[in-house]
C-alpha positions as a printed NumPy array, in Angstrom:
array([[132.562, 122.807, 132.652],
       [133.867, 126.267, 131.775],
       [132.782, 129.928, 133.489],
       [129.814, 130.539, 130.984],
       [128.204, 127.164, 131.626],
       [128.389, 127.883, 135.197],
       [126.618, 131.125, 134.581],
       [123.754, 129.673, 132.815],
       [122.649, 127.509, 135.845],
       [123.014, 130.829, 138.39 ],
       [120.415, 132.942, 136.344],
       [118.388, 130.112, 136.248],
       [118.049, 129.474, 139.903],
       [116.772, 132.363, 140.71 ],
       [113.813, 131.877, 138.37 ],
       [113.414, 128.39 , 139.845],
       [113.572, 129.565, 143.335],
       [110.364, 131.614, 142.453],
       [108.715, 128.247, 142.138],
       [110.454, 126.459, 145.035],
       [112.457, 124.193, 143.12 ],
       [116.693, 124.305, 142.369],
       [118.727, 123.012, 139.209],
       [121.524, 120.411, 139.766],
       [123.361, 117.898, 137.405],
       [122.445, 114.705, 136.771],
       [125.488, 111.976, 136.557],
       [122.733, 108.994, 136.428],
       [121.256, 108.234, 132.895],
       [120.3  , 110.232, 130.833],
       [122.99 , 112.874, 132.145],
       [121.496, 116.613, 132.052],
       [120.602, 118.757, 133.798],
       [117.566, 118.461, 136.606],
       [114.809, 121.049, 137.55 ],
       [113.714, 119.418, 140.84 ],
       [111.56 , 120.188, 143.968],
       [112.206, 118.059, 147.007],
       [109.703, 115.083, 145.897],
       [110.414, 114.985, 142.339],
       [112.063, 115.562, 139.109],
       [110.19 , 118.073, 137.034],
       [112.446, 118.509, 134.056],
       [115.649, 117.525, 132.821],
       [117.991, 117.481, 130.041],
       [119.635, 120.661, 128.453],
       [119.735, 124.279, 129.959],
       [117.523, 124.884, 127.487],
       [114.845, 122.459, 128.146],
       [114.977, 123.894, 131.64 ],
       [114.462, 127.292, 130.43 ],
       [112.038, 126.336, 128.327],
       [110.213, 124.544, 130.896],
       [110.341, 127.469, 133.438],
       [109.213, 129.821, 130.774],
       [106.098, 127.774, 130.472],
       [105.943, 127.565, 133.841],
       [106.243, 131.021, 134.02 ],
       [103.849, 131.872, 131.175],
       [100.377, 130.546, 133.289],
       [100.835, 132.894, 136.292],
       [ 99.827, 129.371, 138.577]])
């Protein structure tokens, strides 16, 4: 993994700590990345499905 895609994951935290949840990588199939809270898997896949999922997230003021 090189310094940018380490990046990507660090501005995204923050955004997920607003909603209580953390974003780690996934070695177990499908590999990705995981949007999690402590009970569950939210989202996973690319940085940019967990982007995209925030920004929904994001989008409903819930």
């Amino acid at each position: 993994m090189n310094d940018t895609t380490r990046r990507v994951p660090a501005e995204l935290t923050e955004r997920a700590k607003r909603r209580s949840m953390a974003i780690r990588w996934s070695d177990e199939p499908p590999t990705g990345w995981e949007l999690y809270n402590p009970f569950r898997v939210v989202c996973f896949g690319t940085l940019g499905n967990v982007a995209d999922w925030l920004t929904a997230a994001e989008s409903t003021h819930r």
